[in-house]
C-alpha positions in Angstrom: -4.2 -16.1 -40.1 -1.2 -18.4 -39.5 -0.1 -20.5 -41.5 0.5 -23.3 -38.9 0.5 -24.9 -35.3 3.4 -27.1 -34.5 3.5 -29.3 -30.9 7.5 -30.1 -29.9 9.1 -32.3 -27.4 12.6 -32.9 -26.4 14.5 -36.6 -27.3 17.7 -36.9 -25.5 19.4 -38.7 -28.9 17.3 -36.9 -31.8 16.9 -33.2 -29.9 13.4 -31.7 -30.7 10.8 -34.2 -32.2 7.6 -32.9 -33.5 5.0 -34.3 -31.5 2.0 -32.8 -33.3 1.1 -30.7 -36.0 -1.6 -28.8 -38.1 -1.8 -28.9 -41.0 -0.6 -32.2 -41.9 2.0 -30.3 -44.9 3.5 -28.0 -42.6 7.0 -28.0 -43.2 8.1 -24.3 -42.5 10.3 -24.3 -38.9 10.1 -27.5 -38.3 13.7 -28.5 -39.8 15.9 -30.0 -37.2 18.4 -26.7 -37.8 15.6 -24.3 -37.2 13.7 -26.3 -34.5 17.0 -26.6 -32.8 18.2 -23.0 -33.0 14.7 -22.1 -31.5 14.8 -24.7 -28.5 18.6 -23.0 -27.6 17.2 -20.0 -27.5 14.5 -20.9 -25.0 16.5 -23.3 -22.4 19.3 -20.9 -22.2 20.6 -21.9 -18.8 20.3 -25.5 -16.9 18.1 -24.6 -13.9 14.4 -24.4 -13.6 14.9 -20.7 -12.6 16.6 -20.0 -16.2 14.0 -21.9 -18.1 10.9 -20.6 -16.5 7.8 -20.6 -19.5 7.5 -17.4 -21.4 6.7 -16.4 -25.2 9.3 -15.6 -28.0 8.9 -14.2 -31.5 11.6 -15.1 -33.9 12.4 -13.9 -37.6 13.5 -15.9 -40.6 13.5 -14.9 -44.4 10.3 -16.1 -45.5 8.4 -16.8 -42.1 8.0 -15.5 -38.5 7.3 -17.8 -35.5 5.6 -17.3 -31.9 6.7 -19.5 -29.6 5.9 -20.8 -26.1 7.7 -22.9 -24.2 6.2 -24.7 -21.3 9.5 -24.6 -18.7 12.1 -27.1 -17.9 10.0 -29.5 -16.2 7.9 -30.0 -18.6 11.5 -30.8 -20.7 12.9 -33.2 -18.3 9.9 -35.7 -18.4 10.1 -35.7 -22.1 6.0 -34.3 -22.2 5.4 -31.7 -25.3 7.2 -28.5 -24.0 7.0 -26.0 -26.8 4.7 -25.1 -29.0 5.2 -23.1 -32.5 2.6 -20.6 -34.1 4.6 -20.3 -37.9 2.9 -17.1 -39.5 3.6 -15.2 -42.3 6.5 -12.8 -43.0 4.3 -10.2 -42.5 2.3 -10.7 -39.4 3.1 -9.3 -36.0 3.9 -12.7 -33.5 2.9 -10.2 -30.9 -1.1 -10.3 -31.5 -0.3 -14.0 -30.2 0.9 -12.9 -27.0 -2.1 -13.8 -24.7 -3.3 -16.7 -27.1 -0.7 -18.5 -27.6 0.3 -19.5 -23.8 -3.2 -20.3 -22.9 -3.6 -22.6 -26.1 -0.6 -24.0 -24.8 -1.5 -24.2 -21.4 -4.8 -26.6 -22.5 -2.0 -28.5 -24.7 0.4 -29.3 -21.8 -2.5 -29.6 -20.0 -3.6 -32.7 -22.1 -0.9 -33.8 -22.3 -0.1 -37.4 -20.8 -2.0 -40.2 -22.8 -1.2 -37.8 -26.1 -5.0 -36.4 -25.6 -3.9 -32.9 -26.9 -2.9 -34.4 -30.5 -6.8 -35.4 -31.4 -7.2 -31.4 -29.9 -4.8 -29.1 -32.2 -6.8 -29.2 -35.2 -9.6 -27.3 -32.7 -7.2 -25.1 -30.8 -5.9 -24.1 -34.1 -8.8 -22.9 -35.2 -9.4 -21.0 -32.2 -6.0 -19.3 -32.1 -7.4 -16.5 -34.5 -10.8 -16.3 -32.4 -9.3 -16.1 -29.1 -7.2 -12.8 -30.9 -10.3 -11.1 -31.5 -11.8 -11.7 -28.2 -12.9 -8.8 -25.7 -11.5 -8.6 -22.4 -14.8 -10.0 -21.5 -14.7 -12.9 -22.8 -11.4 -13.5 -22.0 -12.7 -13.3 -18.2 -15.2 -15.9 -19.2 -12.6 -18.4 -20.6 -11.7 -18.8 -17.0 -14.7 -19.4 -15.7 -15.4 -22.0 -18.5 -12.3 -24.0 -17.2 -13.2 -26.7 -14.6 -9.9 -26.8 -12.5 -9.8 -22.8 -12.4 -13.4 -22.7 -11.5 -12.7 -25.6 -8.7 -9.6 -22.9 -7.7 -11.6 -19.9 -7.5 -14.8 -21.4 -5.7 -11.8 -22.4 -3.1 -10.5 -19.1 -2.8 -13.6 -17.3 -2.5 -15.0 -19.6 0.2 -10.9 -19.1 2.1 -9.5 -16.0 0.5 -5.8 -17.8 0.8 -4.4 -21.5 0.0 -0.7 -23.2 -0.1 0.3 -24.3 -3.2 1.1 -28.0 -1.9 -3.1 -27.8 -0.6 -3.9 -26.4 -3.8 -2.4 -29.5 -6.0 -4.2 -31.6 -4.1 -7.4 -29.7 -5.2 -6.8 -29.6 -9.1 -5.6 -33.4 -8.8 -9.2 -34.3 -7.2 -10.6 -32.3 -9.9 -8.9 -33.6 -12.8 -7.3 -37.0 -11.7 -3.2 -36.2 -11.9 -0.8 -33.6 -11.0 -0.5 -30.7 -12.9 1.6 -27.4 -12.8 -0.1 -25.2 -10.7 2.1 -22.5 -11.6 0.8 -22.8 -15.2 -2.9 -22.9 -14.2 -2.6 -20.1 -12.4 -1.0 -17.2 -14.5 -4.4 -16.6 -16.4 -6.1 -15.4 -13.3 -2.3 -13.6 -11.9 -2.0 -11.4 -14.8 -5.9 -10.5 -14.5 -5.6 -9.3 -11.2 -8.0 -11.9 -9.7 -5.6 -13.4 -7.1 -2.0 -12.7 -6.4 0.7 -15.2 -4.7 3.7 -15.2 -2.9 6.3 -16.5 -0.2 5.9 -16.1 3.8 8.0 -16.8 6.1 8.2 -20.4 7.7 5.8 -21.6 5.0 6.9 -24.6 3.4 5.4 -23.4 0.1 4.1 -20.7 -1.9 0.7 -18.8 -0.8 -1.7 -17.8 -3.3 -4.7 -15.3 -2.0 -7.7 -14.2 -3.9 -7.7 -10.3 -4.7 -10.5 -9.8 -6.7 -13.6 -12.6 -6.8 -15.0 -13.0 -10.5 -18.8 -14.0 -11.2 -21.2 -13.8 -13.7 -24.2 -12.3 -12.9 -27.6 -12.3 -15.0 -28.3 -7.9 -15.3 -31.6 -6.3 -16.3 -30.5 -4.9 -19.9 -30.6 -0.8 -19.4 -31.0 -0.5 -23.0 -34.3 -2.8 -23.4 -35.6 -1.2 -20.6 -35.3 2.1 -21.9 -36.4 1.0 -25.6 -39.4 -0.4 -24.0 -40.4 2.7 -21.9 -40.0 5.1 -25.0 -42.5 3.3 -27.0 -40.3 2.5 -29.7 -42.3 -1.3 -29.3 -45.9 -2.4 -30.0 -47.8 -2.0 -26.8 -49.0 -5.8 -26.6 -45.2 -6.6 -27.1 -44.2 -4.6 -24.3 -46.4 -6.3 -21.9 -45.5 -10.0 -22.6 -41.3 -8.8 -22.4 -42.2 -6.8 -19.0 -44.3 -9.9 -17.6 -42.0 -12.6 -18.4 -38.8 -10.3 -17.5 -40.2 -9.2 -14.3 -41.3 -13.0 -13.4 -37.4 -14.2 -14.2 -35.5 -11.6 -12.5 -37.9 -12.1 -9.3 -37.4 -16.1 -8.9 -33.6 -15.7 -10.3 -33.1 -12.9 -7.3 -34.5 -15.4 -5.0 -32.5 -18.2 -6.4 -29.1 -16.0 -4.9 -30.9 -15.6 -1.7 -31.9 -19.0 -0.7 -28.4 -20.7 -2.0 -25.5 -17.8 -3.1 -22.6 -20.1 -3.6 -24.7 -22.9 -6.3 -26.6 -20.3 -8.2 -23.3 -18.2 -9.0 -21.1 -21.5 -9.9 -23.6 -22.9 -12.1 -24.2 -20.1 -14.1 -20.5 -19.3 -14.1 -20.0 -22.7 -16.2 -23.5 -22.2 -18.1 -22.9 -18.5 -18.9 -19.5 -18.9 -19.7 -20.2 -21.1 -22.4 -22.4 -18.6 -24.1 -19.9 -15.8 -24.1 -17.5 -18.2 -25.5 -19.7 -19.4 -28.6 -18.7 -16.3 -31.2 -21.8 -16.5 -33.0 -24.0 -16.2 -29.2 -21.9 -13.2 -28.4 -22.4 -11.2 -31.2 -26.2 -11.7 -31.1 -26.0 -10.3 -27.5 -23.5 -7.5 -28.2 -26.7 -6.3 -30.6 -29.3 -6.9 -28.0 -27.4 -5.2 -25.7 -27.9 -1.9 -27.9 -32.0 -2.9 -28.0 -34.6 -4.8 -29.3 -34.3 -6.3 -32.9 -36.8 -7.5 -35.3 -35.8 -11.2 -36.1 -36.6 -10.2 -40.0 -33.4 -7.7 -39.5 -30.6 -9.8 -37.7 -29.4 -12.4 -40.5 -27.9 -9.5 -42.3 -27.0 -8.0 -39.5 -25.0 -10.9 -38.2 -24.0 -12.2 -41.8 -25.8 -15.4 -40.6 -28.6 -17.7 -42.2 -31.9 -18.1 -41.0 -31.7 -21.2 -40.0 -28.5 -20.8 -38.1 -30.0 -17.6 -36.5 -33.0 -19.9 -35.4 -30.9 -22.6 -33.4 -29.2 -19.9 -32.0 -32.0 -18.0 -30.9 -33.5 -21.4 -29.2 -30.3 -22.3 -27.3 -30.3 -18.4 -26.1 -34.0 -19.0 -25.3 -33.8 -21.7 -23.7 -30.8 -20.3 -21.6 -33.3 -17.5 -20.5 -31.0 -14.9 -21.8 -33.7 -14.1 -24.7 -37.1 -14.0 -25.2 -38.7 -13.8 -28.5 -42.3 -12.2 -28.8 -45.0 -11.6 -31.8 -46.7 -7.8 -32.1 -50.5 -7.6 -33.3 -49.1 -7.4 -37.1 -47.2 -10.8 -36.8 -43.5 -9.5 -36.8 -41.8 -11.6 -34.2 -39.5 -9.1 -32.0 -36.4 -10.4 -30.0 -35.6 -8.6 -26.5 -32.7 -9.1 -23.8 -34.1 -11.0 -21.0 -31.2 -10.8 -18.9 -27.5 -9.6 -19.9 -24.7 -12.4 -18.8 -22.2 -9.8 -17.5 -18.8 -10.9 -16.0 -18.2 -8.5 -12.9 -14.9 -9.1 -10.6 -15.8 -7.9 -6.9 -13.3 -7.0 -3.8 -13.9 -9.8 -1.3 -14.9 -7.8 1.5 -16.2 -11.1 3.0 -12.4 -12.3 3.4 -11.6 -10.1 6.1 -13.9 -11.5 9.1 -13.3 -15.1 7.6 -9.5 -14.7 7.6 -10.1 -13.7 11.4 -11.8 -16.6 12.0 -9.6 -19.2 10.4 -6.8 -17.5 11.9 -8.4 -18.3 15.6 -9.4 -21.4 14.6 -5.8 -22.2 14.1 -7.1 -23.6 10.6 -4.1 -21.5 8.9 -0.9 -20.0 10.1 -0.8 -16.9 11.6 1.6 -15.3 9.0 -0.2 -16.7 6.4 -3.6 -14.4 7.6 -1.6 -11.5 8.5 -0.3 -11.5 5.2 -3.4 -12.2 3.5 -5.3 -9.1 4.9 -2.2 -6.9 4.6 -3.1 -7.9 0.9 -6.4 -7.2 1.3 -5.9 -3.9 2.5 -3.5 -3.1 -0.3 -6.2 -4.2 -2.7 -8.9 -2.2 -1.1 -10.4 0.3 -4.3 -10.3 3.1 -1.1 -6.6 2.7 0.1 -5.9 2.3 -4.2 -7.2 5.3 -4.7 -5.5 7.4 -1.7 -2.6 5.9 -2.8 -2.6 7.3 -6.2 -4.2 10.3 -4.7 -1.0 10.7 -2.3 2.0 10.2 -4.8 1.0 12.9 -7.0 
């Protein structure tokens, strides 16, 4: 666990000023020698091209420190541009890799009106969580983010945007400008969209490669446990009833309006996956039923925890809880929140047709379903296939 999170900003007289920090006693790399030495390293050059944001790990004799620094612009207007992780001499800065930027990203994010400083105490504590998260989850985190949902639902409906079009999107969604660049590189290194410069374009393109949802599944595994008898008859009735009933009216729910069913259970679902204590209950259903008797030990919770979490899941229709003829209450999948990324076959024909509708430039939609035909899991796999 580290041993402290640390917010820095730069003051043209003093040099780096700590803005924020957690605990309140941390000390360790925060000296104006070591805090210095560290901000060199980063802003080695005097153009935004030479300061671009990127993680460092650095070394000292009785502590280690990841680091992230948010770019030069971020510099200039004197916001918080760095933020320090100080761990132990013997921890690896690396395991921060992928946490620390986006715990950075919500800080910079937050970062006019000194929001982020009531926020650090939280996003410390979720620096070790976010470590120990599946690939998943991490999906989930950015469907759980407003502005990259409002990006995505853009792209999916589009396939391609500028970047100038695009600011104007996040700053109807969240009220001020904000570094596109550094909302975006989440959902770049996933592989969900990809961006780049065209020709003639006054500014850079991004383009949707693969859409991500979450969809509500049928649970395999309950099914199975159900069909093998390894449940009391009555039991398997009401679970086959009430799952049948739900999957029915949620299927027709896609059907009568696609676009609002997926986007609100991206933000609902996403939640769930998020909360730790949810997700763990659901990695267990996912392998079949469970008596409620057997799942405090098996989650190292207490009862009374395990019942609010069972109600929220319950009420979420992701659970369902039923009794057997001998009293023992039984708890079964009801449908399994599963993130799935899709190729946006769709994109194709409506590229076409903003292309003759002159609503984008015609280099712009070449080059989008030039992408899309890279993309394509068929041309991938001849690809592959071809350079062996």
């Amino acid at each position: 666990m580290p041993e402290g999170l640390a917010v820095l900003k730069w003051d043209d007289e003093l040099g780096p000023v700590v803005a924020a920090k957690t605990p309140k006693s941390l000390t360790k790399g925060l000296d104006p020698t070591t805090s210095m030495r560290v901000y060199g390293i980063a802003t080695l050059g005097e153009t935004e091209e030479s300061q671009k944001p990127g993680f460092s790990a650095l070394s000292f004799d009785d502590f280690k420190l990841a680091v992230y620094y948010g770019g030069l612009s971020m510099h200039l207007k004197g916001l918080p541009s760095m933020v320090f992780l100080v761990l132990r001499p013997d921890e690896d800065p690396d395991v921060y890799k992928d946490a620390l930027p986006e715990l950075a990203t919500q800080i910079f994010l937050n970062a006019e009106g000194n929001k982020y400083k009531k926020l650090i105490p939280k996003f410390f504590k979720q620096i070790a969580r976010y470590t120990l998260m599946t690939p998943e989850q991490r999906q989930a985190s950015v469907l759980s983010d407003p502005v990259r949902r409002a990006i995505l639902q853009t792209l999916v409906r589009d396939g391609t945007i500028q970047s100038n079009d695009l600011e104007q999107i996040i700053f109807e969604e969240v009220g001020k400008k904000i570094d596109v660049e550094m909302v975006l590189r989440p959902l770049v290194k996933m592989g969900i969209i990809a961006t780049g410069w065209v020709e003639g374009l006054a500014s850079e393109v991004i383009y949707l490669t693969r859409a991500i949802f979450i969809l509500r599944k049928i649970s395999m595994e309950t099914v199975r446990a159900v069909k093998s008898g390894g449940l009391p008859q009555d039991t398997v009735a009401q679970f086959v009833e009430s799952t049948r009933r739900y999957h029915r009216d949620y299927i027709a729910r896609l059907k009568r309006d696609l676009t609002d069913t997926l986007w609100k259970d991206a933000e609902e679902l996403a939640k769930v996956l998020l909360d730790f204590d949810a997700y763990d209950l659901i990695q267990i259903l996912r392998e079949g039923p469970q008596q409620t008797e057997h799942l405090p030990s098996l989650l190292d919770t207490t009862k009374a925890r395990l019942r609010k979490q069972l109600s929220a899941l319950e009420k979420a229709n992701i659970v369902m809880r039923v009794n057997d003829e001998g009293g023992r209450e039984h708890v079964l999948l009801k449908s399994d929140p599963e993130v799935v990324t899709v190729y946006p076959e769709w994109l194709i024909e409506r590229t076409v047709e903003l292309y003759n509708d002159e609503a984008i430039p015609s280099r712009q939609a070449v080059h989008y379903l030039e992408i899309l035909k890279k993309s394509h899991p068929t041309y991938a796999t001849v690809t592959v296939t071809g350079g062996e």
